[in-house]
C-alpha positions in Angstrom: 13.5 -73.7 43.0 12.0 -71.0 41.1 11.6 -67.4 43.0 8.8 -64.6 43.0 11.6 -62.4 40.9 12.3 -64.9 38.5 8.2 -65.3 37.8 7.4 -61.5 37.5 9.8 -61.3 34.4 7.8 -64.2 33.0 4.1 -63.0 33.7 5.1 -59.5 32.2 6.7 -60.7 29.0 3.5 -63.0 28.3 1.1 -60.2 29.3 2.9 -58.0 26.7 2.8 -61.0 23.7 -0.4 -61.4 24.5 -1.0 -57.6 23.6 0.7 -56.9 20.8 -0.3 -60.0 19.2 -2.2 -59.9 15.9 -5.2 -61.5 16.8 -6.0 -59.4 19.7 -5.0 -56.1 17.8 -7.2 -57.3 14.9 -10.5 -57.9 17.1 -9.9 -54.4 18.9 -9.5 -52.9 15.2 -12.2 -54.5 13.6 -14.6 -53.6 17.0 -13.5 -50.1 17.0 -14.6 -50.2 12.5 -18.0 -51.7 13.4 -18.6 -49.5 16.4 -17.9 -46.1 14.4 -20.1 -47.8 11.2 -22.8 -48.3 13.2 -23.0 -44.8 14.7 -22.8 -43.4 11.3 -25.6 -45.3 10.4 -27.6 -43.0 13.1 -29.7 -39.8 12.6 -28.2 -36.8 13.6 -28.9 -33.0 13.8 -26.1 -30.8 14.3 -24.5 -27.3 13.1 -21.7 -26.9 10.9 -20.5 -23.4 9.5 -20.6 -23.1 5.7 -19.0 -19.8 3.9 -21.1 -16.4 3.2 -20.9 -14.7 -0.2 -23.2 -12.0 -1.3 -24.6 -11.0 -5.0 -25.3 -7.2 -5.5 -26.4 -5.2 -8.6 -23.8 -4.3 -10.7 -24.1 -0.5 -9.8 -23.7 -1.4 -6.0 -21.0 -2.4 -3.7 -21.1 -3.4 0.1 -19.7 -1.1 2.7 -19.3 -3.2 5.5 -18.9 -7.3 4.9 -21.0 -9.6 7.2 -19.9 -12.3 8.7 -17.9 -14.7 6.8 -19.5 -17.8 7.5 -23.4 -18.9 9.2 -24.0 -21.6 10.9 -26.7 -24.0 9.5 -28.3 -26.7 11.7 -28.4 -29.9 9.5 -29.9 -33.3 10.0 -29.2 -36.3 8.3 -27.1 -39.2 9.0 -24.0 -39.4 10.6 -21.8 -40.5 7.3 -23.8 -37.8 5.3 -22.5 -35.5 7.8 -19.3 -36.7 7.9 -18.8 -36.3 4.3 -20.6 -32.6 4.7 -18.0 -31.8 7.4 -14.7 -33.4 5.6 -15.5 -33.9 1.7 -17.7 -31.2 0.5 -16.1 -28.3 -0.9 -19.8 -26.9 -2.6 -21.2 -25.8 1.3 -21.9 -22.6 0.9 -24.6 -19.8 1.5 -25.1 -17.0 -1.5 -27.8 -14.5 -0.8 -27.9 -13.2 -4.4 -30.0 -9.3 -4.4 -29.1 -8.9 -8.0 -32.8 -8.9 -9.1 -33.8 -6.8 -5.8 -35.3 -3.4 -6.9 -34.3 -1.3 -3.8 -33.0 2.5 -4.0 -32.1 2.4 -0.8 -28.6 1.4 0.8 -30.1 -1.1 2.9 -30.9 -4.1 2.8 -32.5 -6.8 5.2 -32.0 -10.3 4.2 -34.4 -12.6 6.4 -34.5 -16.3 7.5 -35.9 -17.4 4.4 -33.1 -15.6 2.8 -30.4 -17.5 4.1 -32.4 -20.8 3.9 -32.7 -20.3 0.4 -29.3 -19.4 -0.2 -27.6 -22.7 1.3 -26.2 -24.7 -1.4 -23.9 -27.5 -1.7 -26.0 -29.6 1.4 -26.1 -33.0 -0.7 -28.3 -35.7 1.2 -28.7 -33.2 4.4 -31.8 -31.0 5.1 -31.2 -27.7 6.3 -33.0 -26.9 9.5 -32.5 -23.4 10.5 -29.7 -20.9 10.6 -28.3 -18.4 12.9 -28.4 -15.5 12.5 -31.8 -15.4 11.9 -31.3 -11.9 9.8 -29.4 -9.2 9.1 -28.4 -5.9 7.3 -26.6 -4.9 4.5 -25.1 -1.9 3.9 -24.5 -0.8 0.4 -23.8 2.2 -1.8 -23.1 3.2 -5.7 -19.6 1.7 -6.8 -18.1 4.6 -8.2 -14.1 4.8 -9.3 -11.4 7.2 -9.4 -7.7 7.7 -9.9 -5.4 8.4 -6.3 -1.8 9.1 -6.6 0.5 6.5 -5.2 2.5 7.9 -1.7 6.0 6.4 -1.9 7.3 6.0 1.9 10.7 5.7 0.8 13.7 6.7 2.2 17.0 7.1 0.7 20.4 8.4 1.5 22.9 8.6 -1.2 26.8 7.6 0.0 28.9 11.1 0.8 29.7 13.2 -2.4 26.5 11.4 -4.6 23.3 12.9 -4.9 19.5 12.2 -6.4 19.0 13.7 -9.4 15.5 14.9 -10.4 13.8 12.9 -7.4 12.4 9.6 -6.9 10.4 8.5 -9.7 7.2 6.1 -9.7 5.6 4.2 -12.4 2.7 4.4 -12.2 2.3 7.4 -10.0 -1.2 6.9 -9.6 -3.8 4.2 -9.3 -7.3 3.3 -9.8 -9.4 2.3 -7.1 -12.9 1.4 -7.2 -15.8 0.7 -4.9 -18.4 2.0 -2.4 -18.3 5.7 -3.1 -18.7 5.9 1.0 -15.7 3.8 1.5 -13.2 5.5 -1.4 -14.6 8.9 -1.4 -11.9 10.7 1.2 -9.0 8.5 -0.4 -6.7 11.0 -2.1 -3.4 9.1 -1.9 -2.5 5.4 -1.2 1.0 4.3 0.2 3.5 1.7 -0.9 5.1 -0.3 1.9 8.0 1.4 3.8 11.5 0.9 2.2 14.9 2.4 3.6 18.2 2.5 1.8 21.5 4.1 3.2 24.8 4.3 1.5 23.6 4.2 -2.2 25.6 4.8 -5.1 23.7 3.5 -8.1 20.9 4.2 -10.0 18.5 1.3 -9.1 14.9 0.3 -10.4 12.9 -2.0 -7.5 9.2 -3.1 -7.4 7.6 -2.1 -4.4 4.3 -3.4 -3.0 1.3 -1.1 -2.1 0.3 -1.3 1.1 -2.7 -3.7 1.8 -4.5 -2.3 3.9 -7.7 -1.1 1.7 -11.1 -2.6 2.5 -11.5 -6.3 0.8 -14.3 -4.7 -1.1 -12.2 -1.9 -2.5 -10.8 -3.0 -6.3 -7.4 -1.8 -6.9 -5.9 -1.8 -10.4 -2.3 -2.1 -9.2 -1.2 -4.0 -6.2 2.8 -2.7 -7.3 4.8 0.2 -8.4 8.3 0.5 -9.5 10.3 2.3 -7.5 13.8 4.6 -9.6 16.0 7.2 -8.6 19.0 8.4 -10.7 22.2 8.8 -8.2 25.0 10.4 -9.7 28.4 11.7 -8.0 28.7 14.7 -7.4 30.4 17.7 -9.1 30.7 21.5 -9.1 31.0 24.2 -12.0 31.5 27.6 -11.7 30.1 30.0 -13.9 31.7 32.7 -14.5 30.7 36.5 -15.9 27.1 36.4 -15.5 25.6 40.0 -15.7 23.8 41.3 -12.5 20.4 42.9 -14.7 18.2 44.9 -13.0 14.1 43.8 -14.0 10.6 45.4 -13.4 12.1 49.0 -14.5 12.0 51.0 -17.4 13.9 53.7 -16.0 17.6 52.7 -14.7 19.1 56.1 -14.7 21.2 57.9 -12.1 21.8 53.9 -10.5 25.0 51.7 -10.5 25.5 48.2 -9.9 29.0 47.0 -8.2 30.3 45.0 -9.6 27.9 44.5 -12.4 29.4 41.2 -13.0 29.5 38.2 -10.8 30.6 34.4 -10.5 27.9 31.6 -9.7 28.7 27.9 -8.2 26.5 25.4 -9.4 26.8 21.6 -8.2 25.2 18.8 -9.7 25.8 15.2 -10.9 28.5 14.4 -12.9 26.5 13.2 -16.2 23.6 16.1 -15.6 26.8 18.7 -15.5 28.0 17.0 -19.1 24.9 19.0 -20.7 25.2 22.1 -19.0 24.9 25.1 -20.6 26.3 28.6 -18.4 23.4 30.3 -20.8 21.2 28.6 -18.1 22.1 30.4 -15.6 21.4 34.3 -15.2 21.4 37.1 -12.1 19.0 39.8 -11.6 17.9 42.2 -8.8 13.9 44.0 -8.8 13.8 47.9 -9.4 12.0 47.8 -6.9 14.8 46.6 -4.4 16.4 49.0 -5.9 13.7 51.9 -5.0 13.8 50.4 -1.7 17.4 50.5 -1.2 18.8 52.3 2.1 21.4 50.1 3.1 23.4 49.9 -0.6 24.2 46.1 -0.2 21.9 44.2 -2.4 22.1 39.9 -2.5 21.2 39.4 -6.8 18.7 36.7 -7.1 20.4 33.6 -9.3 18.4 31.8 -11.6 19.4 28.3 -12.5 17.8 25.0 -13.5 15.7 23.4 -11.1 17.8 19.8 -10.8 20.4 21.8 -9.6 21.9 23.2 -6.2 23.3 26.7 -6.2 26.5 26.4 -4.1 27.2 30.3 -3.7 28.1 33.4 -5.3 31.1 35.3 -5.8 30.9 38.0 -4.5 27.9 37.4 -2.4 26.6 40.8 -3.1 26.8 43.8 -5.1 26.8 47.5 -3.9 23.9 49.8 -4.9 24.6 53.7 -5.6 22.9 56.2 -6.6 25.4 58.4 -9.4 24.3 62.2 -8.1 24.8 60.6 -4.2 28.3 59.1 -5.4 29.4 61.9 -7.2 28.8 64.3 -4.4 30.8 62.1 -2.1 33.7 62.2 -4.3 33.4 66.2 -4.3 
């Protein structure tokens, strides 16, 4: 005797051969084909976007971009606008003012405009578009160089040192566009880089950073980025003359001492060239003049991609030879 549990099995496994059978799957597929044939076959209208480019004289530039894309409304059948939607890649809209004589920055490009610019609609009639109109701004392209503004940072390892800076090549760019737009640009970043703990000379390209209008032209999108790191070393200099400037007259005034040591510090390879003739000590007559104290700190003159350390002594005593003499008396 067969039970109700033993036939549910049964009825479920034929309901689901029954399903996945080939016949059945066939019919469904082949209904579902004619079904979507047969709609394409139709007349439609509907809207699809299509991209928006614009043509200016060659003495002009845009100063604000309009929308991207427009919508068209387009009626035709459904496989012509199926193959519009998925296939075309010629949909587009150019509204070309090359030709335009206008002096004027603006420009209103109508209805007919736009109808007239949409290409690419192959077997589909345009209808309308939306928007219905609007304005351009322009202005007169001009160009001009900007220096490039490296936001770099970095930190040499203890005891090593940049020497002469951080160098970029090139260290200035042109741009080019609306004068409106580029007029006020003076300087144009690089993207931000950070380095700790160097102690190499290194070269590195480094991007500028893109963030200039679309309709600004740039004639390098990336700089190289050098710095020279050295180790570090000190020299001292010793017997450099204190000589007083500005003064025709140094008479009856005494430097002490007249002669004085100077620390320089610098990288290890710039110190290989160093001459001591480079460096020098002098104080103004007119310090001199001014004097009521009779401590004076010399001034140290040195080359520029150095660091002055100190001085030995720090600073020189200032008399006056009829003062001194009567103090000795």
């Amino acid at each position: 005797m067969i039970t109700s549990r033993e036939k549910k099995p049964k009825l479920s496994k034929r309901i689901k051969k029954i399903m996945t059978s080939r016949p059945l799957i066939g019919s469904v597929l082949f209904a579902i084909a004619l079904w979507v044939y047969s709609s394409l076959n139709g007349d439609y209208i509907t809207i699809i976007k299509v991209p928006l480019s614009v043509n200016l004289p060659d003495n002009r530039a845009l100063e604000a971009m309009p929308e991207k894309e427009i919508s068209v409304k387009v009626s035709g059948t459904g496989w012509q606008i199926f193959n519009l939607l998925f296939f075309s890649t010629t949909k587009n809209c150019v509204i070309d003012l090359t030709d335009v004589e206008n002096k004027n920055d603006y420009y209103t490009v109508t209805r007919n405009d736009i109808l007239n610019g949409v290409q690419g609609m192959i077997n589909v009639e345009p209808l309308d578009v939306f928007p219905y109109h609007f304005e351009l701004k322009t202005g007169l392209i001009q160009d001009h160089f900007v220096k490039v503004l490296p936001r770099v940072t970095i930190t040499p390892r203890e005891g090593f040192m940049i020497i002469g800076g951080i160098v970029i090549e090139p260290d200035s760019i042109e741009i080019r566009g609306n004068d409106k737009i580029i007029k006020d640009i003076t300087n144009w970043p690089t993207i931000d880089y950070h380095a700790d703990n160097v102690y190499e000379s290194f070269a590195l390209a480094l991007k500028l950073l893109d963030t200039l209008p679309e309709m600004v032209e740039v004639s390098e999108r990336v700089v190289i980025i050098s710095a020279n790191i050295q180790q570090l070393a000190d020299i001292t200099v010793s017997d450099v003359k204190v000589q007083v400037r500005g003064g025709a007259n140094l008479k009856g005034h005494i430097i002490d001492p007249p002669i004085i040591s100077v620390v320089i510090r610098g990288g290890v390879d710039q110190l290989f060239d160093f001459s001591p003739e480079s460096v020098s000590a002098y104080i103004d007559f007119m310090d001199l003049a001014a004097d009521s104290t009779g401590i004076i700190i010399p001034k140290i003159v040195f080359p520029d991609s150095l660091i002055l350390v100190g001085t030995y002594p720090e600073y020189v005593y200032h008399y006056e030879a009829a003062r001194k003499l009567a103090a000795k008396d």
